[in-house]
N, C-alpha and C positions, 0 to 999 in steps of 0.2 A: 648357240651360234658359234662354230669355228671364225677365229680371227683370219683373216686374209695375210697374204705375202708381206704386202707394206705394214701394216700392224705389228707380225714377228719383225721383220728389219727392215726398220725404214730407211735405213743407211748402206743397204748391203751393196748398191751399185749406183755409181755415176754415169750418166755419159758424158761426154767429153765437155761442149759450154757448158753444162752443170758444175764441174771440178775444176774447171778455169775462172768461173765467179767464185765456185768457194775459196780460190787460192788467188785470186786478184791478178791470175797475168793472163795473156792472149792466146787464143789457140792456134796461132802460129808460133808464139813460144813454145806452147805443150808439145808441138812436134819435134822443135829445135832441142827438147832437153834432153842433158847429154844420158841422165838415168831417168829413165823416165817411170811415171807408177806402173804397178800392177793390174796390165786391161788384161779382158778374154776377147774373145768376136763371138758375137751369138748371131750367123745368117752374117747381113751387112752393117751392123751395128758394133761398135766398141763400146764397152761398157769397163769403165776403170774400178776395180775391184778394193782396192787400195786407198783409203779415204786420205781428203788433204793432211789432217792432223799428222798421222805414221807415217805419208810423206815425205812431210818434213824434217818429223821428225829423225827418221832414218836417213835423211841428206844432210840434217846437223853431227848425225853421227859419225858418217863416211868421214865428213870435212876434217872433223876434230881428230878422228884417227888419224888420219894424213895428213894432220900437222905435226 
């Protein structure tokens, strides 16, 4: 039996309330932000490519450089 999509990654994509629970703010923040993650559009969907964790942590990075 081949493993299905979700089984190889079960992480590989967000949508949008999905990645706003995982990261605790509002999805009218999500649109306010000034760098925002990595979506695609598939049709009329966004789907954010870019999981909370490298997120953030690539906006700790930015920040500290720019200090």
């Amino acid at each position: 039996m081949e493993p299905n999509a979700t089984q190889l990654a079960p992480n590989a994509g967000w949508n949008i309330p999905e990645w706003c629970t995982a990261t605790s703010i509002s999805r009218a923040s999500f649109y306010l932000l000034v760098q925002r993650p990595r979506t695609v559009k598939l049709g009329r969907r966004t789907v954010v490519i870019e999981s909370p964790h490298a997120y953030l942590q690539r906006i700790a990075e930015t920040q500290l450089a720019a200090a």
